[in-house]
C-alpha positions, 0 to 999 in steps of 0.5 A: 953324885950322891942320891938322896937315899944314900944319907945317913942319919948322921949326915941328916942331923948334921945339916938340921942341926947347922940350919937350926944354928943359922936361923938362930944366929939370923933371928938373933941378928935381925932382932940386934939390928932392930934394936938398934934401929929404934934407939938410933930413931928415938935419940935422933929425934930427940936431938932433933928437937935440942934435947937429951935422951935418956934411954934405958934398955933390957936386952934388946928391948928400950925400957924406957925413952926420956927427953930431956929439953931445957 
């Protein structure tokens, strides 16, 4: 087994550099999930009341909700 001294500093920006690309990924993943959260929430409501959403979005953000009832 390896000591902790022995790395390199090609071994140390290695493993930086997959942590930093997983709490990337994470992040991106987890704001995609809410995302999709919300619009699923907002839509079913309005189905729930005999309605149709509109729904605008900007990336991961709704921009704008609107429920059309007749």
């Amino acid at each position: 087994m390896k000591r902790i001294s022995a790395t390199t500093p090609g071994m140390i920006v290695f493993f930086l550099g997959i942590t930093l690309f997983l709490g990337i990924g994470i992040a991106i993943a987890a704001q995609s999930y809410f995302s999709y959260v919300e619009v699923t929430e907002a839509a079913g409501r309005c189905y729930d009341l005999g309605g149709f959403p509109e729904i605008e979005k900007s990336a991961w953000q709704m921009t704008r909700f609107e429920c059309h009832t007749d």
